[in-house]
C-alpha positions in Angstrom: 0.0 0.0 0.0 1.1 3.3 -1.2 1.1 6.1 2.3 0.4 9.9 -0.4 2.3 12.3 1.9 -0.5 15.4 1.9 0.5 19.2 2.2 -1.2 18.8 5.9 1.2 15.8 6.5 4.0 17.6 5.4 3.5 20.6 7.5 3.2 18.3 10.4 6.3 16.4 10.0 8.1 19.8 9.2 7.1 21.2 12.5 8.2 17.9 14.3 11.4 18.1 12.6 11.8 21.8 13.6 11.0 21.1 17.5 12.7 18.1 17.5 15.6 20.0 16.4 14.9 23.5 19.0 14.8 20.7 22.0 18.3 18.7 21.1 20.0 22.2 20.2 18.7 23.5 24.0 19.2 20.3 25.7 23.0 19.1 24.1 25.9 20.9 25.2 28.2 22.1 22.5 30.1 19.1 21.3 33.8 19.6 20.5 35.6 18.3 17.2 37.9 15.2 18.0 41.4 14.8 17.3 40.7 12.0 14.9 42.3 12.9 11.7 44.3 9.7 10.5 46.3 12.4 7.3 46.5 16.1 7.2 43.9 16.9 4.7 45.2 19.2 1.5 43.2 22.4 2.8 40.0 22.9 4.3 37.1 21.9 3.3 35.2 24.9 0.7 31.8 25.2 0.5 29.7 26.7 -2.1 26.7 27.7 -0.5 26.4 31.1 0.5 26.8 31.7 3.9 24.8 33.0 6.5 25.8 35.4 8.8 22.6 34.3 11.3 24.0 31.2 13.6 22.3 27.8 13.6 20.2 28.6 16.5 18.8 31.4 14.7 18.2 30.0 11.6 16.0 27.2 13.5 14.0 30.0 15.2 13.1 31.2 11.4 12.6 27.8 10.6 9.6 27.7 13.0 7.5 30.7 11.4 8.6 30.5 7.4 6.5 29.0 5.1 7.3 24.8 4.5 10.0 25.8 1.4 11.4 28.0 2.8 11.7 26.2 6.0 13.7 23.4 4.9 16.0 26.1 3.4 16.7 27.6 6.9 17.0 23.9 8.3 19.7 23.2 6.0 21.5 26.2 6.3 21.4 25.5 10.0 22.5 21.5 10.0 25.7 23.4 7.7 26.0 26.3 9.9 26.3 23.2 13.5 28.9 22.2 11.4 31.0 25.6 11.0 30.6 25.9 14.8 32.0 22.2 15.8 28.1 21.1 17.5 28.7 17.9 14.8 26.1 16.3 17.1 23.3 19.0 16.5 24.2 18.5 13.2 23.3 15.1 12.3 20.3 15.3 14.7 19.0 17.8 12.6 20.4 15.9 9.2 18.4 13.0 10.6 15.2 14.5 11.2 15.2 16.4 7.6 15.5 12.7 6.1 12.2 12.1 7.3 10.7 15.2 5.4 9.6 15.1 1.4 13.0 16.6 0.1 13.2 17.4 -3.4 16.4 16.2 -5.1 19.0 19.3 -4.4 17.9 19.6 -1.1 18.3 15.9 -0.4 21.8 16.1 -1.9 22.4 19.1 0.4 21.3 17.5 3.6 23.2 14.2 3.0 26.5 16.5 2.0 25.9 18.2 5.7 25.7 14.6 7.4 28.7 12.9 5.3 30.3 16.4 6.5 29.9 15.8 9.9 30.7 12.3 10.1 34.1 13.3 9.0 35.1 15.7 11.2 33.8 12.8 13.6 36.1 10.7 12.0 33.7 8.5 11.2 35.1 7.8 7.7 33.5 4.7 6.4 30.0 6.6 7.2 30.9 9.8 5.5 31.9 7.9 2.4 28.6 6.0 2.5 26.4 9.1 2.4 28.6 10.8 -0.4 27.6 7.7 -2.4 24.2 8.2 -1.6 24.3 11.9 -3.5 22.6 11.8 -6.9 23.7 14.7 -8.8 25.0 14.9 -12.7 27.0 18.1 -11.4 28.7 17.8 -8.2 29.7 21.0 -6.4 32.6 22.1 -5.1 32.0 21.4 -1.7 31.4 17.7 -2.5 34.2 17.0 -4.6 36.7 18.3 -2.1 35.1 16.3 0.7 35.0 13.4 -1.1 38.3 13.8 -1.8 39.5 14.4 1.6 37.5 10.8 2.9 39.2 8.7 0.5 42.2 10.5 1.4 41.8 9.7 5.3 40.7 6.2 4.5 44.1 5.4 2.8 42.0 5.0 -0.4 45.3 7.0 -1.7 45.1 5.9 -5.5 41.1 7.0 -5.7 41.8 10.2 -3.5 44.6 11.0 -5.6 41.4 10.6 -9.1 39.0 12.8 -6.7 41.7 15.6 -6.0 42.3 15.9 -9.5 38.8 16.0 -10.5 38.3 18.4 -8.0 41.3 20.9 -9.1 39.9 20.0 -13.1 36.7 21.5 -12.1 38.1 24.5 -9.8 41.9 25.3 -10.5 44.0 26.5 -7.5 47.3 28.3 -8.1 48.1 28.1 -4.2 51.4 26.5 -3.4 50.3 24.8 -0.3 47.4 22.7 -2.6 49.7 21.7 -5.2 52.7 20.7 -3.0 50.1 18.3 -0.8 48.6 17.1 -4.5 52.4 16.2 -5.3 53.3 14.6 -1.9 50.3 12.1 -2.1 51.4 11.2 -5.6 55.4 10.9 -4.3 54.2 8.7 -1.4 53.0 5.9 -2.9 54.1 3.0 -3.5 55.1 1.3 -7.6 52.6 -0.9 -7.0 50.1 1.8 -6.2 51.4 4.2 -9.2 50.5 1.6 -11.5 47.0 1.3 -10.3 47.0 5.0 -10.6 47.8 5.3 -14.5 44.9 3.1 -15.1 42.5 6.2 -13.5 40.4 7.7 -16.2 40.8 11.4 -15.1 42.2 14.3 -16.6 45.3 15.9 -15.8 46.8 13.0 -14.4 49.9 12.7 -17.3 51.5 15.6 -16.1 51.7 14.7 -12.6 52.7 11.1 -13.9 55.0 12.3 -15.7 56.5 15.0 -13.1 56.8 11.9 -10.5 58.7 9.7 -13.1 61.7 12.6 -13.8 61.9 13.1 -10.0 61.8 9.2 -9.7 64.3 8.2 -12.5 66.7 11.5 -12.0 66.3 13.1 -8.2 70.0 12.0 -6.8 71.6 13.3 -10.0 71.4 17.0 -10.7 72.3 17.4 -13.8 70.2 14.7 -15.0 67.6 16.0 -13.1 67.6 19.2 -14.7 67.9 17.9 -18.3 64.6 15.9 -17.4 62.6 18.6 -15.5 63.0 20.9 -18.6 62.2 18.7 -21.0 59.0 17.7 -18.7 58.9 21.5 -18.9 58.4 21.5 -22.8 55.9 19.5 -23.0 53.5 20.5 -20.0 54.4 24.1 -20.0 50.8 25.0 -18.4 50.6 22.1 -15.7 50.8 23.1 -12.1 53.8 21.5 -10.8 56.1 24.1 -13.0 55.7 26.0 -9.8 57.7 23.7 -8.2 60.6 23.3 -10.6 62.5 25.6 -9.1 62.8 23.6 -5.6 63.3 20.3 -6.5 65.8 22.1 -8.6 67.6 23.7 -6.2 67.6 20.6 -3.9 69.1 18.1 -6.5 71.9 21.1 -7.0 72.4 21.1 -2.5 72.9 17.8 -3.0 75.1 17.2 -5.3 77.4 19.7 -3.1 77.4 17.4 0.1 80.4 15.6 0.8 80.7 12.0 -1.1 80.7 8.4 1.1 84.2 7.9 2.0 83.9 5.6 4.9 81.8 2.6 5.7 81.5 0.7 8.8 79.1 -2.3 8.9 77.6 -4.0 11.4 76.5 -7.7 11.2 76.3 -10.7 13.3 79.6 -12.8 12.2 80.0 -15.6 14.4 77.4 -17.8 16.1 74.0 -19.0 15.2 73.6 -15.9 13.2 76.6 -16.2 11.3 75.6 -17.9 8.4 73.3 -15.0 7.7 75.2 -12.3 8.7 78.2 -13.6 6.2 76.0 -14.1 3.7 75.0 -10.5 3.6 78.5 -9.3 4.3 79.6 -11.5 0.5 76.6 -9.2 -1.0 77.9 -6.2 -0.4 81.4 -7.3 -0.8 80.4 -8.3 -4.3 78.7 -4.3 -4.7 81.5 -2.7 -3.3 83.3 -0.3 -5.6 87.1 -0.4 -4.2 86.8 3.3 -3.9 85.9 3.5 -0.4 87.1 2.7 3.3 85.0 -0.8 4.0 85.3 -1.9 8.0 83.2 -4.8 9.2 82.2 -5.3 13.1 80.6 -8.1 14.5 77.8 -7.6 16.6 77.8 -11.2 18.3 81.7 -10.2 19.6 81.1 -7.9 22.1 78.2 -5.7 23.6 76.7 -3.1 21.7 77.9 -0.4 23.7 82.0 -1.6 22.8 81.2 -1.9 19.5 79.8 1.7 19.7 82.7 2.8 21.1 85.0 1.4 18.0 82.8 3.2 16.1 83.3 7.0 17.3 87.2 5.7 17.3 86.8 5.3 13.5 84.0 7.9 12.4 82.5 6.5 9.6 80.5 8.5 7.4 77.5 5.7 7.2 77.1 2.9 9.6 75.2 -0.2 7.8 73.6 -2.4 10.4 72.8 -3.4 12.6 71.1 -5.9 11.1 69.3 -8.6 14.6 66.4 -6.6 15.9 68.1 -7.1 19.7 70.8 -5.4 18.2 69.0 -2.9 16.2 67.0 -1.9 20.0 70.3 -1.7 21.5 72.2 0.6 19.3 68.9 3.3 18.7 68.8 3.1 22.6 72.2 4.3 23.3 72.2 6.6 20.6 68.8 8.1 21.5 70.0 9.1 25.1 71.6 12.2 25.7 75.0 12.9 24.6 77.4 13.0 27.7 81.2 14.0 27.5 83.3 13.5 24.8 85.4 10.2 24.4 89.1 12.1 24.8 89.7 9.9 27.2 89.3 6.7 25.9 91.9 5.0 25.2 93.5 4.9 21.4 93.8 1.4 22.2 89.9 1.0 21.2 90.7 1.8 17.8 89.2 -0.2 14.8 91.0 -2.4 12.3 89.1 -3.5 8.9 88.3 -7.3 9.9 85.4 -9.1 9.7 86.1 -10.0 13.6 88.1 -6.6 15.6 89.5 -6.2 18.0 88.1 -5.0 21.3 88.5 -1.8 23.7 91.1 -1.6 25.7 90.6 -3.4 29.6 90.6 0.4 30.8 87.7 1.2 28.9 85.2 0.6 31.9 81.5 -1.0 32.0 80.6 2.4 33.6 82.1 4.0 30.2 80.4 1.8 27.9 76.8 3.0 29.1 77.4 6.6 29.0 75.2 7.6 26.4 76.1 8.2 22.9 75.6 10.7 19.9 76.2 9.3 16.2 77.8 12.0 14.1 77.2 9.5 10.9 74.1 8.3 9.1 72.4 4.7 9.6 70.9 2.5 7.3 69.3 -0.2 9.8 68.5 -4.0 8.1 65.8 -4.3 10.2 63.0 -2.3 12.3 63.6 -1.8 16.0 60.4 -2.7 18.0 61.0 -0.2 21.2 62.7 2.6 19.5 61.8 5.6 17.3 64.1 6.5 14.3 65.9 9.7 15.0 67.5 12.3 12.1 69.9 10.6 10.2 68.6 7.1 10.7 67.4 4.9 8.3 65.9 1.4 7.9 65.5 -1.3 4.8 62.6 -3.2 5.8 61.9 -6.6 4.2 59.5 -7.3 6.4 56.9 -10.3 4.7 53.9 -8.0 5.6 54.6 -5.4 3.3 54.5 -8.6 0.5 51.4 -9.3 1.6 49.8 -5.9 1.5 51.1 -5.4 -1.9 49.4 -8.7 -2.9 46.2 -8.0 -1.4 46.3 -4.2 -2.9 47.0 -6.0 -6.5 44.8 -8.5 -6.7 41.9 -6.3 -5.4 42.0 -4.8 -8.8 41.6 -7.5 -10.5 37.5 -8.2 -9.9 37.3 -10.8 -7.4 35.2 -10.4 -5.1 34.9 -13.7 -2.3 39.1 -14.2 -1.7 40.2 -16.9 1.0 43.7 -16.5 2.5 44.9 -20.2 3.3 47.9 -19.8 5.6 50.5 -21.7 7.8 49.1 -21.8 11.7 52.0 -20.1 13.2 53.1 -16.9 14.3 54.5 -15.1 10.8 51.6 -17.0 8.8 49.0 -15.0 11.1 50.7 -11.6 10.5 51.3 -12.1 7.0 47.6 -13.3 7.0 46.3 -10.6 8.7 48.4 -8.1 7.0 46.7 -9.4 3.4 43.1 -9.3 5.0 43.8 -5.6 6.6 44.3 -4.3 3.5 42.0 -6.4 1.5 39.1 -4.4 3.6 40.7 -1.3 3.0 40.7 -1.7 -1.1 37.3 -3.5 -1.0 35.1 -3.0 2.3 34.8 -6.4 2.2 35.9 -9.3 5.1 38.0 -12.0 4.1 37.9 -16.0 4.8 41.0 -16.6 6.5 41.9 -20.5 7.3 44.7 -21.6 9.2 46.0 -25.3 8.7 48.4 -27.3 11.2 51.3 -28.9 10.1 51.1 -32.5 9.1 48.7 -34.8 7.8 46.1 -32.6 9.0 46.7 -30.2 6.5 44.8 -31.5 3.5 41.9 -32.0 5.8 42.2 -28.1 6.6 42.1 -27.2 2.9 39.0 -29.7 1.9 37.1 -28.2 5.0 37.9 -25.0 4.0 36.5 -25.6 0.6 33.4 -27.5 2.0 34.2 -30.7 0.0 33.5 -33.0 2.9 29.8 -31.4 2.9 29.5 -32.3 -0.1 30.9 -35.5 0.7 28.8 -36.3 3.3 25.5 -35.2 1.0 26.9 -38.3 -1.3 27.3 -41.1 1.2 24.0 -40.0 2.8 22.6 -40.1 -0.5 23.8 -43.7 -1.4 22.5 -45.1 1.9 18.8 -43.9 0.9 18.5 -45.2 -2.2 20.9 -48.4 -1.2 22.7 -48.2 -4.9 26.1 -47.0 -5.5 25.6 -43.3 -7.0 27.7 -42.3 -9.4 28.8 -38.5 -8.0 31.9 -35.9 -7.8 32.3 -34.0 -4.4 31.5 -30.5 -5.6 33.5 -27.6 -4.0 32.0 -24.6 -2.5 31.6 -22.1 -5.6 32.0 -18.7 -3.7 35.6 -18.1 -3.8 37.3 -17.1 -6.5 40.4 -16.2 -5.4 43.1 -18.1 -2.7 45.9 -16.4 -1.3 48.5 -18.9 0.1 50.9 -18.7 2.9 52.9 -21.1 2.7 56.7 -23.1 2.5 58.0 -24.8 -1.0 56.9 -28.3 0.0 53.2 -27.2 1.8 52.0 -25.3 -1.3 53.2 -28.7 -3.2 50.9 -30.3 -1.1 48.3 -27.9 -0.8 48.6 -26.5 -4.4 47.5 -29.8 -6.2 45.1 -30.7 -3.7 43.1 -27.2 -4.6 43.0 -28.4 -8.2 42.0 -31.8 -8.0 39.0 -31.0 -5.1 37.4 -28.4 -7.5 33.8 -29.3 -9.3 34.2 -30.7 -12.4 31.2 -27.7 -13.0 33.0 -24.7 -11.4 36.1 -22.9 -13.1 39.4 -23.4 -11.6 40.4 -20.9 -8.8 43.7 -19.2 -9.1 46.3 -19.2 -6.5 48.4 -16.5 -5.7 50.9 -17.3 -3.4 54.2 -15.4 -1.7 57.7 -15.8 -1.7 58.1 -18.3 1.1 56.7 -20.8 -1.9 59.4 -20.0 -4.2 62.6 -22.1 -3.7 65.0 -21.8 -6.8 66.4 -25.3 -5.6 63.4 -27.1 -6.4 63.4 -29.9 -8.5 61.2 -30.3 -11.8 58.8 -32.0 -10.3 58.0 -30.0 -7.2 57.9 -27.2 -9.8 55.7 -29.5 -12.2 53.1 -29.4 -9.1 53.0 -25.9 -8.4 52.0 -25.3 -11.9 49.5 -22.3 -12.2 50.8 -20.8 -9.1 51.2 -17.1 -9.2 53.8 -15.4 -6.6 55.8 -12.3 -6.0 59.6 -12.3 -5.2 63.0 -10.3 -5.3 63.9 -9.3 -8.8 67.0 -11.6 -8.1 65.6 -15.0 -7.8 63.4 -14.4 -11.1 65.0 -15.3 -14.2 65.8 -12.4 -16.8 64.8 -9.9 -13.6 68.6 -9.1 -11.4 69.4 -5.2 -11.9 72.9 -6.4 -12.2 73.9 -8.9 -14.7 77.4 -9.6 -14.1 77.0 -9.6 -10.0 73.9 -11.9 -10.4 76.5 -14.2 -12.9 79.3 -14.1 -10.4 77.3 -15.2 -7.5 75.8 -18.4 -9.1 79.0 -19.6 -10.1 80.6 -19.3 -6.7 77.3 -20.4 -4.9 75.1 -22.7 -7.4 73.3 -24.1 -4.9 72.3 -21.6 -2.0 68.8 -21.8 -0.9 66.5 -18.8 -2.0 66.6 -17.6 1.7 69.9 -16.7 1.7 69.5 -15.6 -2.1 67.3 -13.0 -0.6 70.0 -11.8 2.1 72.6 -11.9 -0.5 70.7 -9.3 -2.6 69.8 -7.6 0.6 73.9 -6.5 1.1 73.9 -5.4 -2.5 71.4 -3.3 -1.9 72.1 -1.6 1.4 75.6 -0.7 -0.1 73.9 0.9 -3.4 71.6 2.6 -1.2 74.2 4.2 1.0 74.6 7.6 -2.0 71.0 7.9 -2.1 69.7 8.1 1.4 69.5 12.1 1.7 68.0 12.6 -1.6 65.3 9.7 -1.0 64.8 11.4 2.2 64.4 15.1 0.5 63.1 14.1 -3.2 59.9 11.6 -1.6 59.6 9.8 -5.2 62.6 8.9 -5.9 62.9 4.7 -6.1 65.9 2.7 -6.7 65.6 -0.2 -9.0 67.5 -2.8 -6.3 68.3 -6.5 -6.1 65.7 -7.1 -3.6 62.8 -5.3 -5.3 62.4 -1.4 -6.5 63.1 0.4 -3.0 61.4 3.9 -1.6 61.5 5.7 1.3 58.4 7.0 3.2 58.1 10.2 5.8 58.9 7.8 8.3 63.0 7.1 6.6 61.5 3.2 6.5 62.9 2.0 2.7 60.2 -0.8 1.3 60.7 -3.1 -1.4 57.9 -3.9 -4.1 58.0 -7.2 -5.1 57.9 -8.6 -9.0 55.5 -11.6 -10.0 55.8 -14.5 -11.8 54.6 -17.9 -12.4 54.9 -21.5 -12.5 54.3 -22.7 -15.9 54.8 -26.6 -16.5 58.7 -26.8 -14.9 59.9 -23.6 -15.2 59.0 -20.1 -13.6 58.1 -17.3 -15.6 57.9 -13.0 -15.1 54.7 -11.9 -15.4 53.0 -9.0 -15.6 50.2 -8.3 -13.2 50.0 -4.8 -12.2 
């Protein structure tokens, strides 16, 4: 049954909405905005309505005596003006009660613009977003593009913020410094990975700012190439916005080329004891990177404790320290560095002094335990090989992460884009499996909205069972014998799998995802289309054998540029080290690469730090630095095809 809202009706509902609204403005106190903001927006928010100069209150005694059009008008102008004044809570009150009322289309836009408004400045986000959606207008206004802008933004939605700032700025230009500087630090912050999902955005104006990103990118430790590439950028987007930055990325490319070169290197690794096979491993990568041209000293962290080692260090003052690379020693060294500086070291013995061997020597018996705690300043810059869990990174300091998490985030952020919608994550029940699982399903929601399946399986035998559970084969199982033992014949029938998810992402070791990979395959309905397989690097052993290789056929994975064929920056190191070490295991494959790349990186740090899109194309993956001086790695992918693994293409 259709309910005809009459003029009568309407009146009355109006009136309700209006005293409902004059009660909750008298009766709640004035409601503060939250510190809530996740990012600094770009600017404030604009609005395009006129403003009023009455004040909500106001506005809602007008409300009471104005005609029903003209009403709503004040009402609105009121649930905007709550907003202006921080009473966010009066605000969507008032919001909530005009959503009752016959709106015609603009107005309805304009009331659910105030409520998404106010949710933001709430903070709550995934709201706000929701009633932007709900907006139906052919033209959006200014105030709605900007908003919608700044949600995504505040989400971490970067790529589809990055579409709606540039929609926005399409639609109303802005020649203030402050906007186009925060339009070019979102673009320089993400991630190769995310840039490519950004060039598939249909939006206008985007080429120039790809394009400005990719000289900075290719060119920004080298001035000179840097200013042959900005000014040919210049010639061909003479009109684009970021010219008005030319002149400071400029000028810092030209500072930094001035700064003293790298002439002495001190690195610290674990070189005897359990650690020791990885440790040396790393030392032979950067052994193999290392140009001759420099003063190369390596300290063992396992010989002594960290404060000694320190200690060596001021005796030799390096320019860059490399290391440490355990996280107990990564702790230690930020801790004592991080304290206050106490009185210089004059009186430490000479005897202290370092010599270039993998294992040195030592302080001196008079250098005291009293001594060694003192607290320390480092003159030199760091480049950490690992992330300290206790302490904060100070100036100067660096870290390469290659944490597994960030592999799985850049998996889940991929394969998001690819359309499918029901993904299960099928991982190892232990402590990394769960935060690379979680990791994957945290920023699955993100992209999507949506919840993920996670299953963990034990070790063992019990795996398999895990997996056919997981795919609800024994269900259908079960439905079979049932079946048979009605009709007391022997049915002909094919467990079926479950059909909706079409996507698995698999944690797991070389010889589980042999197990686990074929199993998938074989348990699927004959009826239902084969589900793909992604999988990361922990599956990917160079040293396996045909066969092994034969079963993980299909299987889709990301790795280090240096255990994928054709894909090693550098030819001739990638050569040298399979001749002298044919048959390491992938694991210490990954180390290896690791030392190349924290010696390559060592030239670059200030200008990754100052120049924020800037990547170098490294053994390990293509590294950037975020705001945090934290250098990530993104990951290639290939594939198992037959017996052999193959690069491929997937972002």
């Amino acid at each position: 049954m259709t309910i005809k809202i009459t003029a009568k009706h309407r009146n009355n509902l109006l009136l309700a909405a209006v005293s409902s609204a004059l009660l909750f403005a008298c009766a709640s106190p004035q409601q503060e905005k939250p510190p809530v903001k996740v990012n600094e927006p770009i600017t404030e928010v604009k609005i395009e309505q006129p403003k009023s100069e009455l004040s909500a209150d106001d506005l809602l005694s007008k409300a009471e005596t104005a005609e029903i059009d003209k009403a709503i008008v004040y009402l609105l102008q009121a649930a905007d003006k709550y907003i202006d004044q921080q009473q966010l809570g009066k605000s969507l009150h008032l919001s909530n009660q005009l959503s009752r009322l016959s709106l015609t289309q603009s107005q309805q836009n304009y009331n659910l613009l105030n409520s998404a408004e106010a949710l933001f400045e709430l903070g709550e986000l995934d709201l706000a977003k929701q009633q932007l959606a709900e907006i139906d207008s052919a033209a959006p206004t200014e105030r709605q593009l900007y908003l919608n802008a700044q949600v995504h933004q505040q989400l971490g939605l970067s790529v589809e913020a990055i579409s709606a700032y540039l929609t926005f700025y399409q639609n109303y230009p802005s020649s203030e410094i402050n906007d186009i500087e925060g339009l070019y630090e979102l673009i320089a912050s993400l991630q190769p990975w995310q840039k490519s999902a950004l060039k598939k955005q249909p939006v206008e104006g985007l080429n120039g700012w790809l394009a400005f990103d990719t000289a900075l990118a290719q060119n920004g430790d080298n001035a000179v190439q840097l200013n042959k590439a900005l000014s040919q950028w210049q010639s061909r987007y003479s009109e684009h916005p970021a010219n008005q930055l030319l002149t400071k990325f400029s000028g810092l490319a030209n500072e930094l080329d001035k700064q003293p070169k790298v002439t002495s290197i001190a690195v610290l690794l674990p070189l005897s004891g359990r650690e020791k096979s990885v440790g040396s491993t790393i030392q032979a990568g950067i052994i193999a990177a290392y140009d001759g041209q420099r003063e190369l000293n390596f300290i063992d962290t396992n010989s002594a404790p960290m404060a000694t080692l320190i200690l060596q260090l001021q005796q030799q003052s390096p320019d860059v320290v490399i290391g440490p690379l355990l996280k107990r020693h990564v702790d230690s060294y930020l801790q004592i560095g991080n304290e206050k500086p106490q009185p210089s070291f004059s009186s430490i013995s000479s005897e202290a002094s370092l010599n270039p061997s993998p294992m040195s020597p030592e302080p001196s018996a008079d250098v005291t335990e009293n001594t060694l705690k003192t607290g320390l300043s480092y003159p030199w810059q760091t480049l950490l090989l690992n992330l300290p869990d206790q302490q904060q990174l100070q100036d100067n300091q660096f870290a390469l992460s290659m944490l597994p998490e960030d592999e799985a985030e850049q998996a889940a952020f991929t394969l998001s884009k690819k359309g499918f919608n029901n993904a299960m994550v099928l991982s190892q029940n232990n402590a990394i499996g769960k935060r690379i699982a979680q990791s994957f399903a945290n920023q699955w929601f993100q992209q999507t909205g949506t919840e993920i399946t996670v299953v963990y399986y034990p070790p063992g035998k019990q795996m398999q069972n895990a997996v056919k559970s997981s795919m609800d084969v024994g269900l259908s199982d079960e439905r079979i014998y049932l079946m048979r033992n009605r009709i007391k014949e022997n049915v002909k029938s094919e467990a079926r799998s479950r059909r909706d998810v079409d996507m698995i992402y698999l944690i797991a070791s070389t010889d589980q995802a042999r197990l686990v990979k074929p199993y998938i395959d074989v348990n699927i309905s004959p009826f239902a289309e084969a589900i793909p397989v992604f999988a990361s690097s922990r599956s990917h052993d160079k040293r396996a054998n045909r066969n092994t290789r034969r079963d993980l056929s299909g299987l889709v994975f990301t790795d280090s540029p240096w255990l994928l064929p054709g894909m090693p920056e550098n030819d001739a190191l990638y050569s040298e080290a399979q001749q002298l070490w044919p048959n390491r295991s992938s694991q210490m494959e990954r180390f290896y690469a690791m030392g190349i790349d924290s010696i390559q990186l060592l030239d670059k740090l200030s200008a990754m730090e100052l120049i924020p899109s800037i990547v170098h194309n490294g053994e390990t993956g293509d590294l950037k630095m975020n705001q945090s001086r934290v250098i990530s790695r993104s990951l290639s992918w290939a594939k198992f095809r037959s017996s052999r693994v193959s690069p491929l293409a997937m972002e």
